[in-house]
Wavefront OBJ file of the C-alpha trace (Angstrom):
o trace
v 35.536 82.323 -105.463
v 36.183 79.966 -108.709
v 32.392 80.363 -109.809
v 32.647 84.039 -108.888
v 36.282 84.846 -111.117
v 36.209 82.084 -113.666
v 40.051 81.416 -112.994
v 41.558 79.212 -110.707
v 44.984 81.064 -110.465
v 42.772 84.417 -110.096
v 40.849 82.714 -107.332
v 44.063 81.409 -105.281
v 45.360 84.643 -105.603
v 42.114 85.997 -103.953
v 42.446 83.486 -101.172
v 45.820 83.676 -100.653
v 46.721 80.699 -101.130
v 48.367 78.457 -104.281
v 46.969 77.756 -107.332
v 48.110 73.817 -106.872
v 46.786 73.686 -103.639
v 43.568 75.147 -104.570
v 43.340 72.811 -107.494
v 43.903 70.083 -105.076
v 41.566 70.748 -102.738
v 38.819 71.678 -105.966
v 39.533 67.670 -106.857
v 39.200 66.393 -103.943
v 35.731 67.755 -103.787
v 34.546 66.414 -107.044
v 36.180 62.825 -106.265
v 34.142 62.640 -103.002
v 30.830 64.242 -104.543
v 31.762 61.469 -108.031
v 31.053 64.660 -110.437
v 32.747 67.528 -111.935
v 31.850 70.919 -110.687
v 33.728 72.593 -113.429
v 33.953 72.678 -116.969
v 37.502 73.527 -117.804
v 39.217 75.533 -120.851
v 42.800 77.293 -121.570
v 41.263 80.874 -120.204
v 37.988 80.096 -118.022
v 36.294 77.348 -116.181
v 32.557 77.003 -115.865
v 30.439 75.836 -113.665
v 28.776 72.006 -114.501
v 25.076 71.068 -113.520
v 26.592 69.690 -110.842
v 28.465 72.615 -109.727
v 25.224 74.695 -110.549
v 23.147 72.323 -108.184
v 25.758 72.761 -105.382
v 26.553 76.684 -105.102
v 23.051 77.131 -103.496
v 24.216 75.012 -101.103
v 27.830 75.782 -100.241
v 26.752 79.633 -100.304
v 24.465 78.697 -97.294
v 26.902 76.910 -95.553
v 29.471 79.421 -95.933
v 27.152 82.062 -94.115
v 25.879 79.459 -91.642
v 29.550 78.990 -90.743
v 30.219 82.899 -90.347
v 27.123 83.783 -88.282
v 28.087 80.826 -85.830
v 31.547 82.585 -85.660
v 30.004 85.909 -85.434
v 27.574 84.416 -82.580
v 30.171 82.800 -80.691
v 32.301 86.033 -80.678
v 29.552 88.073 -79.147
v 28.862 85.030 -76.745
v 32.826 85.475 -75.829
v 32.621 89.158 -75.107
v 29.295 89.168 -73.512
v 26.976 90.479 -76.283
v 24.696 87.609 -76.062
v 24.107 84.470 -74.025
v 22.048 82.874 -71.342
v 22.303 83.617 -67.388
v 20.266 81.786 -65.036
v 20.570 83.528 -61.617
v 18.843 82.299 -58.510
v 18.235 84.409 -55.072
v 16.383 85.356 -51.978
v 13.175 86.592 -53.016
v 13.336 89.998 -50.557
v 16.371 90.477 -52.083
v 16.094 89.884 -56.011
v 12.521 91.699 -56.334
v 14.671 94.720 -54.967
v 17.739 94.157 -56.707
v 17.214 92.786 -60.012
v 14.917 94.653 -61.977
v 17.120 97.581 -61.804
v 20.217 95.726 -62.854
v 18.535 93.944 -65.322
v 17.674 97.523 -67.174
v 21.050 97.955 -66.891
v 22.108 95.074 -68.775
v 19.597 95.337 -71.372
v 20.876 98.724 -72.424
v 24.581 97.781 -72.822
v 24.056 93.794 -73.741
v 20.290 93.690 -75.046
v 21.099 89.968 -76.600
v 21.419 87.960 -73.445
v 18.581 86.326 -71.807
v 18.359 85.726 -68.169
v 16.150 83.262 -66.151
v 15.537 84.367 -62.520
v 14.881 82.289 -59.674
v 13.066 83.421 -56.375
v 14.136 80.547 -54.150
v 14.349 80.082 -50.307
v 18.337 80.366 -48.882
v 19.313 76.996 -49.065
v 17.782 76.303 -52.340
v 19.925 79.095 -53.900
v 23.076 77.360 -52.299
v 21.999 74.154 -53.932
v 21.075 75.188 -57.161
v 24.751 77.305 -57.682
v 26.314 73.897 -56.298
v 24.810 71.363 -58.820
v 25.370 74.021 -61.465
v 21.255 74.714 -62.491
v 22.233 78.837 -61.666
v 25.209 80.648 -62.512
v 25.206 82.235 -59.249
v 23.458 83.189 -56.143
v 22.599 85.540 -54.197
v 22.032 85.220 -50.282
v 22.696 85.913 -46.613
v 26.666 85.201 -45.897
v 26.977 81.411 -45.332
v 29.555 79.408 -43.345
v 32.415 79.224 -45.067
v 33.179 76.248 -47.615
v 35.551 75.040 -50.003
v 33.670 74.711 -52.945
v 32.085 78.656 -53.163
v 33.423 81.893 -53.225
v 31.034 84.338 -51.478
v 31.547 88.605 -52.271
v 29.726 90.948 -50.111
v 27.596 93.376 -51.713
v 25.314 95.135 -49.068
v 24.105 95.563 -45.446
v 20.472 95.104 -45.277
v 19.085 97.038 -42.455
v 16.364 95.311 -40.128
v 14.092 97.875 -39.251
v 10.332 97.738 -37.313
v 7.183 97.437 -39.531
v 4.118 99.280 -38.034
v 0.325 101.078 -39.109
v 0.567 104.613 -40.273
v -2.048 104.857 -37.527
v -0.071 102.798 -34.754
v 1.212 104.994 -31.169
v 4.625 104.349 -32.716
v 4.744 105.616 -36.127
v 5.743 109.097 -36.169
v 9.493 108.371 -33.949
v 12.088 108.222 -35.860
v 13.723 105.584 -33.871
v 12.999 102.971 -31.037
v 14.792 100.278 -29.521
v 14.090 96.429 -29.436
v 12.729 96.571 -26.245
v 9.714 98.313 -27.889
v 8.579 94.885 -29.373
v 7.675 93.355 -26.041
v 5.154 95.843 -25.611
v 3.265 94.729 -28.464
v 1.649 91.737 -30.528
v 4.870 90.240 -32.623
v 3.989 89.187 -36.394
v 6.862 86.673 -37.170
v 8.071 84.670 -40.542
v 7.999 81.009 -40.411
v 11.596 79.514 -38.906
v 11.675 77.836 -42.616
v 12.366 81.874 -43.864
v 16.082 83.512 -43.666
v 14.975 86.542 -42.181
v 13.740 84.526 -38.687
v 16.658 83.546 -37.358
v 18.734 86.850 -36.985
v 15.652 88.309 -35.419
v 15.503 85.678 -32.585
v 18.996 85.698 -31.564
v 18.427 89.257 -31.227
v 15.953 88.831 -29.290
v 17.604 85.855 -26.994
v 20.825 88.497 -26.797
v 18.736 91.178 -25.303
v 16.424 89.017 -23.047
v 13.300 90.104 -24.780
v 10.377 88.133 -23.855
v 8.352 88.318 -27.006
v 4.430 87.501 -27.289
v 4.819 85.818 -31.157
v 1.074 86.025 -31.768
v 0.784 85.415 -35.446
v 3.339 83.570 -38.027
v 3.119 83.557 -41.787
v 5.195 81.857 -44.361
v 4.547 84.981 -47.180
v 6.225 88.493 -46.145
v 3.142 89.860 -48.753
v 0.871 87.979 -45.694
v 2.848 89.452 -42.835
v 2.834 93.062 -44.411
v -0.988 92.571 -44.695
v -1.392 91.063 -41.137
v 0.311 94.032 -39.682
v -1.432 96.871 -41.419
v -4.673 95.271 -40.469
v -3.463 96.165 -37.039
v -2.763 92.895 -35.782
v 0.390 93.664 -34.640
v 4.368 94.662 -35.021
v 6.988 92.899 -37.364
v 10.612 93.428 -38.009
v 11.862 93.320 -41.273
v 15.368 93.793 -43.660
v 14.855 97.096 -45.522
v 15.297 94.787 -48.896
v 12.197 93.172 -48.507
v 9.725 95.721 -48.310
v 9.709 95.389 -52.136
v 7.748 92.777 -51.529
v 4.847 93.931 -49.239
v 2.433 96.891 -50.131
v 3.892 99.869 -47.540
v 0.871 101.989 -48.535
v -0.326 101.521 -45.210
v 2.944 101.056 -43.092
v 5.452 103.064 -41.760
v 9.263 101.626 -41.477
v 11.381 102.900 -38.342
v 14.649 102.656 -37.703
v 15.920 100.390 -35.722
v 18.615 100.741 -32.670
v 20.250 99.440 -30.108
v 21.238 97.632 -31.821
v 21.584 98.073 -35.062
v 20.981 95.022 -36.615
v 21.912 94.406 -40.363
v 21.946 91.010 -42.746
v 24.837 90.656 -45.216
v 23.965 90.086 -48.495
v 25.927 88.722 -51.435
v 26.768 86.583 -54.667
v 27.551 83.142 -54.386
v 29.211 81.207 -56.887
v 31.508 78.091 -57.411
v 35.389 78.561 -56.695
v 35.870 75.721 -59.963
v 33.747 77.695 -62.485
v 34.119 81.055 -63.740
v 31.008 83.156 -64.900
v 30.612 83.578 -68.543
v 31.144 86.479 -69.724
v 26.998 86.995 -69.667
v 27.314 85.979 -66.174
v 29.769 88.717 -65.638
v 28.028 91.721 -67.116
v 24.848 90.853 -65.277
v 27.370 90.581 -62.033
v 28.423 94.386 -62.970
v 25.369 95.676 -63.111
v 24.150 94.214 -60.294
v 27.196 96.119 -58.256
v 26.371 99.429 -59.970
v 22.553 99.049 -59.140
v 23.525 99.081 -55.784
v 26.247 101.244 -55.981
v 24.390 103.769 -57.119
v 20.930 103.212 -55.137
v 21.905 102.528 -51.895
v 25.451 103.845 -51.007
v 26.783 104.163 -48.464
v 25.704 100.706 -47.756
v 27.222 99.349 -50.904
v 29.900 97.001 -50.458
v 30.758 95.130 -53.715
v 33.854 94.998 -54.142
v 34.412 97.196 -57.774
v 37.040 95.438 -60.173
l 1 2 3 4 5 6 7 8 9 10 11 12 13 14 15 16 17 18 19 20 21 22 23 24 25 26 27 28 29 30 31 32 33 34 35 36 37 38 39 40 41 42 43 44 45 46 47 48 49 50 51 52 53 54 55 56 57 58 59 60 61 62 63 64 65 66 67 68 69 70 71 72 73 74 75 76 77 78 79 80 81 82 83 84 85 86 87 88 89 90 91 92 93 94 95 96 97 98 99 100 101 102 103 104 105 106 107 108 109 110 111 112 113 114 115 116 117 118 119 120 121 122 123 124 125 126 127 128 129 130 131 132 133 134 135 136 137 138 139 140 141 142 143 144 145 146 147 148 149 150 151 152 153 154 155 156 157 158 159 160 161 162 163 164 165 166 167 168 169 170 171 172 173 174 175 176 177 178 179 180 181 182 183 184 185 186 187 188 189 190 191 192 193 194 195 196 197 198 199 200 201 202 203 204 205 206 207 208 209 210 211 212 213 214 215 216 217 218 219 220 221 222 223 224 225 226 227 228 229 230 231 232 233 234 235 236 237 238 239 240 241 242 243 244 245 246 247 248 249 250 251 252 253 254 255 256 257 258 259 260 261 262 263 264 265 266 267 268 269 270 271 272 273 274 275 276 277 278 279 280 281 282 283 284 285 286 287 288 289 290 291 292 293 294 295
């Protein structure tokens, strides 16, 4: 501002601050550099080699120092920033893509990192902090995470276009003890729920062929070898071309799916945009089912 004016009183008037104090501070610069930045008469001052050599400098520190501000404030209102965001992998292929779209066009500066991870792996990660949050099946209950339902994943029967059951628009469970059963490894989220279903009902199933890949159960079971059961969510993940989905009943079995995140951090404010349009993705696609709860 000195350089610019050619007046120190001009140039504390400018900053709006005094002409002592500015005068002050202008010495105490050129006692800690050892040279004078100014040459000095009644009306103007000058700038000195010295001062010459600096402004360069000081002009690119000055607009460092405002585009770090300017960063940071987009950063604080969720403009820019970095979101890494684990999840079940039937879930997030479904899921994300959609809500990321939806972020892009309202915060196209933040970058997200997405992570395709079995259950347990997504708790861990949003425990030890490597994700900003999760999403999964509803766990037990625990001090450390807060857990918000945001939809009911249907399990409904997988079959061939070309299989005796494909054209009903319904069947019971009792319907897969009549057939070949094409099962998920034990390791996978989805096996579990299925089983006690089947324990619950006294179904004595013939569980001919496992596979730790839903893309390798989808395949096994339009080859013909057999029936699966599946959440809707995940058939995002197998090619349907040759597969019919049928809805499932008595009973109705559904998984609850939903974010997971620590109860002693809060979500940036990245985090929290990518959060809302995750809840309007689904809002929007699959209501009724849609649960989040809106804020």
């Amino acid at each position: 501002m000195i350089e610019r004016l050619r007046n120190v009183t001009s140039a504390a008037e400018k900053l709006c601050i005094s002409q002592p104090a500015l005068s002050r501070t202008l010495n105490q610069m050129e006692e800690g550099m050892g040279a004078r930045l100014f040459t000095r008469s009644t009306r103007r001052v000058e700038l000195s080699q010295a001062g010459m050599a600096l402004l360069p400098i000081a002009r690119r520190l000055v607009g460092e120092y405002y585009d770090s501000f300017s960063n940071l404030d987009k950063q604080l209102i969720g403009q820019t920033g970095r979101i890494v965001l684990a999840g079940l992998p039937s879930v997030i292929v479904a899921l994300i893509p959609g809500a990321l779209q939806r972020l892009a066009s309202i915060s196209p500066g933040i970058e997200v990192k997405v992570l395709g991870m079995p259950e347990q792996s997504v708790i861990a990660a949003v425990r030890d902090g490597s994700a900003d949050f999760g999403i999964v099946t509803q766990p037990a209950a625990a001090d450390w995470f807060e857990f918000h339902q945001m939809i009911n994943d249907e399990y409904v029967l997988v079959c061939p276009l070309n299989h005796p059951v494909a054209r009903k628009k319904q069947v019971d469970w009792s319907i897969l003890s009549q057939y070949p059963f094409i099962g998920l490894t034990s390791a996978s989220s989805v096996r579990p729920l299925i089983e006690r279903v089947f324990v619950s009902l006294n179904l004595k199933i013939d569980i001919r062929y496992e596979a730790d890949h839903l893309s390798l159960v989808g395949a096994m079971v339009a080859s013909g070898l057999g029936l699966t059961v599946l959440p809707k969510l995940a058939l995002a993940l197998i090619n349907c071309s040759e597969l019919v989905s049928i809805h499932l009943g008595d009973p109705v079995v559904e998984r609850v799916i939903g974010t997971i995140l620590r109860t002693d951090l809060a979500l940036s404010p990245a985090a929290r945009r990518l959060d809302s349009a995750l809840a309007d993705e689904i809002s929007d696609k699959y209501h009724p089912n849609a649960l989040y709860p809106q804020s």
